[in-house]
C-alpha positions as CSV (number, residue, x, y, z in Angstrom):
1,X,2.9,-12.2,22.4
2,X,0.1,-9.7,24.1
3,X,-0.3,-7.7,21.2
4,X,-1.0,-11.2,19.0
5,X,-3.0,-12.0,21.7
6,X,-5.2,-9.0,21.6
7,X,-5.2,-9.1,18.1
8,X,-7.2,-12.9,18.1
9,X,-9.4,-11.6,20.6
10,X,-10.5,-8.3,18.6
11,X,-10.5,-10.5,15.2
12,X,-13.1,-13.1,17.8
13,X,-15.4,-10.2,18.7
14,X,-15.7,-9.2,14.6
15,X,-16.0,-12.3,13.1
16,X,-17.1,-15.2,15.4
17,X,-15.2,-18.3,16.2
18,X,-15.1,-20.5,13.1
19,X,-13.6,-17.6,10.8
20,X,-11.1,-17.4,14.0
21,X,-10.1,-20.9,14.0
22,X,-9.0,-20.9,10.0
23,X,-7.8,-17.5,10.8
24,X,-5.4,-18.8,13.2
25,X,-4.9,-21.9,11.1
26,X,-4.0,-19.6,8.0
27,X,-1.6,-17.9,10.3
28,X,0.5,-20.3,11.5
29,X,0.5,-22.3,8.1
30,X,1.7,-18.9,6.6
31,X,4.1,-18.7,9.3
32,X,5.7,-21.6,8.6
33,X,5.9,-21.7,4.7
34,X,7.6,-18.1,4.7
35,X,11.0,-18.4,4.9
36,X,12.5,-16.9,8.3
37,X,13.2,-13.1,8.2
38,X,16.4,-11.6,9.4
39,X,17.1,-8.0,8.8
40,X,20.4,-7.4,7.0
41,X,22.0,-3.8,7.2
42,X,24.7,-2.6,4.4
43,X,28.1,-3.5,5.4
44,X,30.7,-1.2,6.0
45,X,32.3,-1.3,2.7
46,X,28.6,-0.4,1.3
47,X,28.2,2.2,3.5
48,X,31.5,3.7,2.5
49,X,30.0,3.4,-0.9
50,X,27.3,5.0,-0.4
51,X,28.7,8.1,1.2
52,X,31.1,8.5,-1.7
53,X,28.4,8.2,-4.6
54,X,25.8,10.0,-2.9
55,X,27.9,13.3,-3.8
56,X,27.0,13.0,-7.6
57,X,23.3,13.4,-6.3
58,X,21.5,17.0,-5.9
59,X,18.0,15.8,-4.0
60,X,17.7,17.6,-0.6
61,X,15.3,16.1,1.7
62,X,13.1,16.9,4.7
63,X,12.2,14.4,7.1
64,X,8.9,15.5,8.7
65,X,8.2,14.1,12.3
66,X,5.2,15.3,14.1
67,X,5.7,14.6,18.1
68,X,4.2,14.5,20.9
69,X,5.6,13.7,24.5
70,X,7.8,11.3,23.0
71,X,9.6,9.0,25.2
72,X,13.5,10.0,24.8
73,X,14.6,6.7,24.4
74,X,12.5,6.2,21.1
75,X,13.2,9.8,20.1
76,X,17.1,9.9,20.4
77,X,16.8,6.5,18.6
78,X,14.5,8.3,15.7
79,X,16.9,11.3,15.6
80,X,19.9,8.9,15.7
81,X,18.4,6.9,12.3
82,X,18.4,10.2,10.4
83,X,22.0,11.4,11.9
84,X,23.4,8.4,10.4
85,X,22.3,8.5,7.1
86,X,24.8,7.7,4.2
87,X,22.8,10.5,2.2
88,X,23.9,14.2,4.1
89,X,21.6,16.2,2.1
90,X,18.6,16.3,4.5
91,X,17.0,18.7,7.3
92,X,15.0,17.1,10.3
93,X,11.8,19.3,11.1
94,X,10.2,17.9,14.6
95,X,7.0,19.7,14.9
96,X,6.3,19.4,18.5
97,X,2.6,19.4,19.9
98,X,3.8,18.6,23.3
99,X,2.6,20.3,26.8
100,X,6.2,19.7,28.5
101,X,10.1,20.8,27.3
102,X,11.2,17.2,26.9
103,X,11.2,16.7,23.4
104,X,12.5,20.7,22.8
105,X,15.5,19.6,25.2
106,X,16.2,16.3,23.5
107,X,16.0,18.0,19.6
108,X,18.4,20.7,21.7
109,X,20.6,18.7,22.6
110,X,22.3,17.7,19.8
111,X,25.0,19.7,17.8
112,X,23.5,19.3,14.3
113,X,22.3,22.4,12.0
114,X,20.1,20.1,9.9
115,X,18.0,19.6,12.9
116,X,15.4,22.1,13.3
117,X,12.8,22.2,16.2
118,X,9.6,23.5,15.9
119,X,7.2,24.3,18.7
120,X,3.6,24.5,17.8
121,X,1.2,26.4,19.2
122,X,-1.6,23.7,20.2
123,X,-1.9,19.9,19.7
124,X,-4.2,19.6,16.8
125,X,-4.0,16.1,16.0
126,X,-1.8,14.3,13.9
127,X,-2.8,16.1,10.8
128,X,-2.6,19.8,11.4
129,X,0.6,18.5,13.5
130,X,2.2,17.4,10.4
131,X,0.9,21.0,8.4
132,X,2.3,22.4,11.0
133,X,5.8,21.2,10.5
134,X,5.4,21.3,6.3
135,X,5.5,24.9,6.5
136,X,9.2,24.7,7.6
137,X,10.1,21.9,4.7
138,X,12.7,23.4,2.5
139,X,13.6,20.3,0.6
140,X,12.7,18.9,-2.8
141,X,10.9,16.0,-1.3
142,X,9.5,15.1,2.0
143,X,9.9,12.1,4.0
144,X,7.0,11.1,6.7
145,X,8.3,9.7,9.7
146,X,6.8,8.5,12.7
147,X,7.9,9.8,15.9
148,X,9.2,6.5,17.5
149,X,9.8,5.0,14.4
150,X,13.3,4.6,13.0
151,X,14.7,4.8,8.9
152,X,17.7,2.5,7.8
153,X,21.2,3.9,7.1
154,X,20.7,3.8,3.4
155,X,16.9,4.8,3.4
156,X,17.4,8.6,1.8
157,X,20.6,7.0,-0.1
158,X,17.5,4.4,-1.7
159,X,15.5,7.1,-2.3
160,X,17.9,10.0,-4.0
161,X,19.5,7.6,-6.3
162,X,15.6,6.5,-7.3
163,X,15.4,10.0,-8.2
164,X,18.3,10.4,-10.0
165,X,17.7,7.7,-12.2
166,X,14.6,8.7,-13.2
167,X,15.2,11.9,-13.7
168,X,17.9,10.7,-16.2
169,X,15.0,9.4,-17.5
170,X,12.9,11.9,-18.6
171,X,10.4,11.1,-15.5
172,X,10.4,13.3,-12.3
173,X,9.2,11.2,-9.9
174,X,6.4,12.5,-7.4
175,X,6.1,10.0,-4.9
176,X,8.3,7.0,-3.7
177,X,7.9,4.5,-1.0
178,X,10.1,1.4,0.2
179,X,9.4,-1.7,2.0
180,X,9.0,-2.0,5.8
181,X,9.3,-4.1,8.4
182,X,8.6,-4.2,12.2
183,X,11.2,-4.3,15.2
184,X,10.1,-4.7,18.9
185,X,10.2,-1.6,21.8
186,X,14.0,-2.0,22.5
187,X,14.6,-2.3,19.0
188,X,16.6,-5.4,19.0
189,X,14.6,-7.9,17.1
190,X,13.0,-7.1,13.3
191,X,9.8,-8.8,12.2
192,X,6.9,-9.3,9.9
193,X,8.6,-7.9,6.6
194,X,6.2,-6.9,4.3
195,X,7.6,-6.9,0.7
196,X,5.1,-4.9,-1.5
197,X,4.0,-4.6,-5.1
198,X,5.2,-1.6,-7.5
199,X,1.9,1.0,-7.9
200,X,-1.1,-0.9,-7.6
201,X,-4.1,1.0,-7.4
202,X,-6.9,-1.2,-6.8
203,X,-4.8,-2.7,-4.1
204,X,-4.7,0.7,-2.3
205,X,-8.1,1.0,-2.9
206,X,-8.3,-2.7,-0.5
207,X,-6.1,-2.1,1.7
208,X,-2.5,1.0,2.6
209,X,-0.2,-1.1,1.6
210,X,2.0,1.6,1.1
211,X,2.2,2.7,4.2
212,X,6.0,3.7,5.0
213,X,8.6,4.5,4.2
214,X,6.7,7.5,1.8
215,X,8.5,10.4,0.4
216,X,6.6,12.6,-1.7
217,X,7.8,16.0,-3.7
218,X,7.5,18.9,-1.2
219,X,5.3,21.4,-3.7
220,X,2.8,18.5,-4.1
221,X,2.7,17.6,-0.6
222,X,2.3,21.6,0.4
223,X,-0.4,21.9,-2.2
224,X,-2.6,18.9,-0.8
225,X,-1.6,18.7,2.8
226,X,-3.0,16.4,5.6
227,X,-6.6,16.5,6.3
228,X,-7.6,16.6,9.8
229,X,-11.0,14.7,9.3
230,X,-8.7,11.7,8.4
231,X,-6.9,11.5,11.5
232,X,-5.8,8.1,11.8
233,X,-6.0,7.3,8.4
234,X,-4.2,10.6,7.2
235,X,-1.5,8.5,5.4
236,X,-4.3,6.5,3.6
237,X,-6.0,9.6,2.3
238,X,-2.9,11.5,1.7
239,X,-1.6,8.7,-1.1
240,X,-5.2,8.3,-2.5
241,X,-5.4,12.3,-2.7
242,X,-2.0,12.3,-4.7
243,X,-2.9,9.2,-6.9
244,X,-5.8,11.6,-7.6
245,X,-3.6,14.5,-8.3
246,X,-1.4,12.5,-10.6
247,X,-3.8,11.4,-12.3
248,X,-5.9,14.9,-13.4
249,X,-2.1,15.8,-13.8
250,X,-0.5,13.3,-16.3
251,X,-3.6,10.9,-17.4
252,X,-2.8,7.5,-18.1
253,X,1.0,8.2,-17.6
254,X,0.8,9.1,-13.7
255,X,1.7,5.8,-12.5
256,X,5.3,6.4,-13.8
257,X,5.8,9.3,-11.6
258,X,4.8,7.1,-8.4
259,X,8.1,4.6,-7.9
260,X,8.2,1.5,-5.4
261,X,11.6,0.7,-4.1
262,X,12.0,-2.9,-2.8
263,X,14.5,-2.9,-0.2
264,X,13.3,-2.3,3.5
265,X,14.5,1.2,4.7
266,X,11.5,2.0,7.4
267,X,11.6,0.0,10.9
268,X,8.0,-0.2,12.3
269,X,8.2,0.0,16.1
270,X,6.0,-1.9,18.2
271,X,4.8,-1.6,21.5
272,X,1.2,-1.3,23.6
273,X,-0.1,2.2,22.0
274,X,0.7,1.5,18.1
275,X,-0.8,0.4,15.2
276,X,1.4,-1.8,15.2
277,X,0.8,-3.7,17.7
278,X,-2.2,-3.3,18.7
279,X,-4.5,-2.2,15.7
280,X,-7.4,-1.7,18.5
281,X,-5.1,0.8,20.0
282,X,-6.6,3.3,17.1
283,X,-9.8,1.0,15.8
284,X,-11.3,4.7,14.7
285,X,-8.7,4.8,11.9
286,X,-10.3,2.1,10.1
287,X,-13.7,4.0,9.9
288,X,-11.6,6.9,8.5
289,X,-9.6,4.7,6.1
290,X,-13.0,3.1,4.8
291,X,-13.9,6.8,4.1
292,X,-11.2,7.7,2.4
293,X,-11.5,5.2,0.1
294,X,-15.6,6.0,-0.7
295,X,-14.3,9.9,-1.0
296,X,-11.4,8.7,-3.3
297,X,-13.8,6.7,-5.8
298,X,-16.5,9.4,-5.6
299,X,-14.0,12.2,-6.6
300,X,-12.3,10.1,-9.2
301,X,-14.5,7.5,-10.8
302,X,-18.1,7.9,-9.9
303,X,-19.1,11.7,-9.9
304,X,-22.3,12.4,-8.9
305,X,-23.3,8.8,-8.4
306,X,-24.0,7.7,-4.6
307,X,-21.0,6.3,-2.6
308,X,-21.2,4.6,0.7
309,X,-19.0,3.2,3.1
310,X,-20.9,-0.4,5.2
311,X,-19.2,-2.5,7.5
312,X,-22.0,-5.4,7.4
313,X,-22.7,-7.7,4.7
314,X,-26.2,-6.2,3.5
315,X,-27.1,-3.2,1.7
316,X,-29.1,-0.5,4.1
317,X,-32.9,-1.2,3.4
318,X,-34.6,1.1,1.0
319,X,-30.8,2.2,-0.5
320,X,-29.8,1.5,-3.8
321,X,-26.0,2.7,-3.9
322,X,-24.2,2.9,-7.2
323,X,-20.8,1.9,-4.9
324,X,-20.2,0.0,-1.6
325,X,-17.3,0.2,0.3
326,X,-17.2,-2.7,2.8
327,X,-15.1,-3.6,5.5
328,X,-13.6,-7.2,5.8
329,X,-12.8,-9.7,8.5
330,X,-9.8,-8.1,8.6
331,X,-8.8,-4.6,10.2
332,X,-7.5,-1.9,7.5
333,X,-9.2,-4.2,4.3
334,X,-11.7,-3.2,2.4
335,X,-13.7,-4.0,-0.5
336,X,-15.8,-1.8,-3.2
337,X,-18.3,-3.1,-4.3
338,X,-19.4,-1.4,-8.1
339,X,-23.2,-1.7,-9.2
340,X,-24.0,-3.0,-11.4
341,X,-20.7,-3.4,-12.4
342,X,-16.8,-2.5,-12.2
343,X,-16.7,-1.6,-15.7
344,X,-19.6,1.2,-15.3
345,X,-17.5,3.2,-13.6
346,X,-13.9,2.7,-14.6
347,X,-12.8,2.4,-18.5
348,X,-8.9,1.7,-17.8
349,X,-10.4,-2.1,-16.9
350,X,-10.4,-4.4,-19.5
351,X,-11.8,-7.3,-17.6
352,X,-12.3,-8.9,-14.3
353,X,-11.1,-12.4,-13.1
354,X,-11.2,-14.6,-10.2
355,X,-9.5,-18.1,-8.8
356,X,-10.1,-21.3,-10.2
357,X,-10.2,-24.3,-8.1
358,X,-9.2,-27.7,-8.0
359,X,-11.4,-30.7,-6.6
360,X,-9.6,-30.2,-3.2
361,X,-10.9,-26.6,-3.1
362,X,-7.6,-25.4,-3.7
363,X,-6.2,-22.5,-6.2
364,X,-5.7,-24.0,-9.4
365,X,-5.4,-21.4,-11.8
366,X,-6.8,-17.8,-12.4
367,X,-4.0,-14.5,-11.5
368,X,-0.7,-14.8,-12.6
369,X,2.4,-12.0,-12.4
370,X,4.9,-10.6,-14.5
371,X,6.8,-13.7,-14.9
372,X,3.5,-16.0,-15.3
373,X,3.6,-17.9,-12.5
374,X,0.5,-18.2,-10.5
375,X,-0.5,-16.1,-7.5
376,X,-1.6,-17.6,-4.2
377,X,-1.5,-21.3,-5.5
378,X,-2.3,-24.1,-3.4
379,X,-4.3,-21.4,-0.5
380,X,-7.4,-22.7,0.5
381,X,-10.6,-22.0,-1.4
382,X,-12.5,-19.9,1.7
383,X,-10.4,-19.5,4.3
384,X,-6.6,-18.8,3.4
385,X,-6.4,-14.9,2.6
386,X,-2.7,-15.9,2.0
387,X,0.9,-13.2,2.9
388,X,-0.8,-10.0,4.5
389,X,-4.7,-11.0,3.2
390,X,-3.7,-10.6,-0.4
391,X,-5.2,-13.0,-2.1
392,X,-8.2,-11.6,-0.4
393,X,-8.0,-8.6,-2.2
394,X,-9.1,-6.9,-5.7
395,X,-6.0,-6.2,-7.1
396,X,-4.8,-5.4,-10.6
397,X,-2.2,-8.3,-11.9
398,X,-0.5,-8.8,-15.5
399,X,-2.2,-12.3,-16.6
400,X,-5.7,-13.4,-15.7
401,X,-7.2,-16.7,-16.6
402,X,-9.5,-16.6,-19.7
403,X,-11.7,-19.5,-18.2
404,X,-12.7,-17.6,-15.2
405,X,-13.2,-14.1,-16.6
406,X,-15.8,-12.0,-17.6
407,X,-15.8,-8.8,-20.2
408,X,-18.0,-5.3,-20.0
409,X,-21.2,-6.1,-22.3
410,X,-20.8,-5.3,-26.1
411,X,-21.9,-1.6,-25.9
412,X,-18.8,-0.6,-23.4
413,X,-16.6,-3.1,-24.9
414,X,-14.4,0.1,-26.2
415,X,-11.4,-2.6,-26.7
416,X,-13.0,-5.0,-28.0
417,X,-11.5,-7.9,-25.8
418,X,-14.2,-10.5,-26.4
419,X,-13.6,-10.2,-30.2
420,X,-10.2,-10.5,-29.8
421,X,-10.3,-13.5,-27.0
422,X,-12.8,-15.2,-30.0
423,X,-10.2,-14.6,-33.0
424,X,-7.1,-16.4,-30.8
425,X,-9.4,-19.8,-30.1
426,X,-10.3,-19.6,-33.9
427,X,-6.3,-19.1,-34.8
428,X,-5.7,-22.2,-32.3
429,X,-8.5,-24.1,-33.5
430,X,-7.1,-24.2,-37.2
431,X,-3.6,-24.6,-36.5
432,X,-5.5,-28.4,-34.9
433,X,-3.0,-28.1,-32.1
434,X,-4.3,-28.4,-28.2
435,X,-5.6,-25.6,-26.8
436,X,-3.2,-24.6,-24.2
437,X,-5.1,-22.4,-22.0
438,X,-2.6,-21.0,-20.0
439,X,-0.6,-19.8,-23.0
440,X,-3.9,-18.8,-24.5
441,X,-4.6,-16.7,-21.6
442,X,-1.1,-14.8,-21.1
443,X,-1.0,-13.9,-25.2
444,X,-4.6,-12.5,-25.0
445,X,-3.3,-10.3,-21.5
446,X,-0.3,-9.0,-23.6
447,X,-2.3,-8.0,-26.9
448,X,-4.9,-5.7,-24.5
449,X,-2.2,-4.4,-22.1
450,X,-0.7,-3.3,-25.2
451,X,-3.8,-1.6,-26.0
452,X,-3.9,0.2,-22.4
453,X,-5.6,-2.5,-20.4
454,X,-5.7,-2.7,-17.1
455,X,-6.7,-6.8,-15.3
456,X,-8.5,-6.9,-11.9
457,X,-7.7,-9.9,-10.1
458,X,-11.3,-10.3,-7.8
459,X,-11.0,-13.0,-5.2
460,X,-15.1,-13.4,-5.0
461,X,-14.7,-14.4,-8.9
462,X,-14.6,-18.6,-8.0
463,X,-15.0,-20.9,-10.6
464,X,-14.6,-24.7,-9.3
465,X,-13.5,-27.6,-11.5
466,X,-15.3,-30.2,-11.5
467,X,-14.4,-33.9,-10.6
């Protein structure tokens, strides 16, 4: 209750007291409309499964854990999570920044060769904390975990049969992450689920929704390491860096190497001095996070043009920027900004499209997913940012409305997509049946993703019906 508490009163201070109000209104609408969440471990029989099939795998894993004068109940509890993994293939590395024994005693207590202590030299942050540990990493993929955090049973089970699969596949996958949720300090109660997308890159670009639980393939993560001028944000940077990677790596074919898992396997703790909790706790990560966007769109998508990060509304006097990362109303959100436009900067988007409204102000029509039904309908026109502030954010989705959409001028248009949008009305319009514009829409989406096209869903795109 404090921690919500704080949160209102930080979100008061940033955005005034009407935007607080529908805040708290979209909240507790929100809360009630999502069905209630109750976490669910694998039964016995499944974990007797699990243990029996996981033999037929060969990934070895290290769980990374950077600590620092970790309270032992939270630690043992950390330490216990791993222990009881149904996957055995796995070494613990706790790199410990500490100024006291306790953690060294607590790792030394327990009678488990997979558990290797390290004592570093100086507290360097979280960052060079984490190098620190990564030297010691002898597995094929690494698994960052938070010092008072805790995995599920079948977390690393999740993630080496991911592996296998793909690899039967042809693909070797470089990066994986799961779903997460929260539980409290005593680690009795689970909360606030948040169920996430497969790869979405202009949703990382908004806002880390990857967050945990993230396991990435050691010789990548050695190569790229944490940055220490990220602190704070080091996860944020750290995925953008390796969609980055990936991408000089494989071209358009990088986003098969990054796999989402949808099962929660990572338990968020909460209590006074996390993120968790209590965003405010580490506000500076936001300014980081904001920058590691800017540096991600400057190394990939706009060299040598002028990229800056703004957490007001205007544009700096006298500065002209080619791209503008903003902050939102909401901590951890972002949006860039492309002048003139989106489409100058990135060729794998076909078009961009927005939300279209009924008389009531309410979402009508505009994104749709993979199995067409529409996104965010019913929300609010301006104040309803919808389940964890998506439907305030750029995203790319499968289907976009072709009444509220718009195309890169003729002279870019390398795929042609306004010809092609043109020749489907014409088809229609001879066949003198109704023009169905839904249908219209999703057959137009699945001739240019066909032809490589990528749809940003852009939630300042409105276009209101009229009466």
């Amino acid at each position: 209750m404090n921690g919500n508490i704080g949160k209102t009163l930080n979100y008061l201070k940033r955005n005034g007291p009407v935007e607080t109000f529908y805040a708290i209104r979209e909240r507790l609408w929100e809360k009630k409309k999502l069905p209630p969440y109750t976490y669910v471990p694998v039964s016995e029989e499944e974990r007797l499964r699990q243990l029996e099939d996981g033999l037929s795998f060969h990934t070895a894993f290290s769980i990374l854990v950077p600590a620092f004068e970790t309270p032992e109940t939270y630690l043992r509890e950390m330490i216990d999570s791993v222990r009881e993994q149904t996957y055995p293939k796995w070494e613990l590395i706790i790199a410990d920044a500490s100024l006291t024994d306790t953690v060294k005693n607590i790792a030394g207590s327990y009678d488990d060769i997979r558990i290797r202590y390290v004592k570093l030299p100086e507290n360097g942050g979280i960052s060079e904390n984490t190098n620190g540990g990564l030297a010691f990493c002898t597995g094929d993929y690494t698994g960052l975990l938070d010092h008072d955090d805790l995995l599920t049973v079948d977390a690393l089970y999740e993630m080496a049969k991911a592996i296998e699969k793909a690899k039967n596949e042809g693909i070797k996958l470089q990066a994986l992450y799961s779903d997460e949720d929260k539980t409290d300090s005593e680690n009795k109660d689970f909360f606030e689920i948040n169920e996430k997308p497969k790869f979405n890159l202009d949703l990382i670009l908004s806002n880390n929704y990857i967050c945990h639980f993230l396991v990435l393939e050691t010789g990548l993560l050695k190569e790229m390491k944490l940055r220490k001028e990220f602190d704070g944000a080091q996860d944020h940077d750290l995925i953008l860096r390796t969609v980055h990677t990936l991408m000089e790596r494989s071209g358009a074919g990088y986003e098969k190497e990054i796999f989402h898992i949808g099962k929660v396997l990572y338990h968020w703790r909460c209590h006074d001095a996390s993120t968790a909790a209590n965003p405010k706790s580490k506000s500076y990560a936001y300014d980081r996070g904001q920058e590691a966007v800017a540096d991600f769109i400057r190394t990939t998508f706009a060299k040598g043009a002028e990229v800056i990060t703004e957490t007001g509304r205007k544009t700096p006097a006298g500065c002209t920027p080619a791209i503008i990362v903003r902050r939102t109303p909401h901590m951890g959100f972002f949006d860039v900004e492309y002048r003139p436009d989106v489409f100058t900067y990135r060729s794998d988007i076909c078009a961009v499209g927005g939300r279209i409204l009924d008389r009531d102000g309410k979402v009508a029509g505009g994104a749709y997913n993979e199995n067409k039904k529409l996104l965010f309908e019913g929300l609010d026109e301006r104040h309803s940012g919808g389940y964890l502030h998506r439907a305030a954010c750029k995203m790319e989705v499968p289907y976009l409305d072709t009444e509220c959409m718009c195309f890169p001028e003729e002279g870019k248009d390398i795929h042609q997509a306004a010809k092609i949008l043109k020749t489907l009305k014409e088809e229609n319009s001879r066949s003198c049946a109704p023009l169905d514009r839904r249908l219209l829409s999703f057959r137009f989406c699945d001739i240019m993703r066909e032809k490589g096209c990528h749809f940003i869903y852009d939630p300042e795109m409105i276009l209101c019906r009229k009466p």
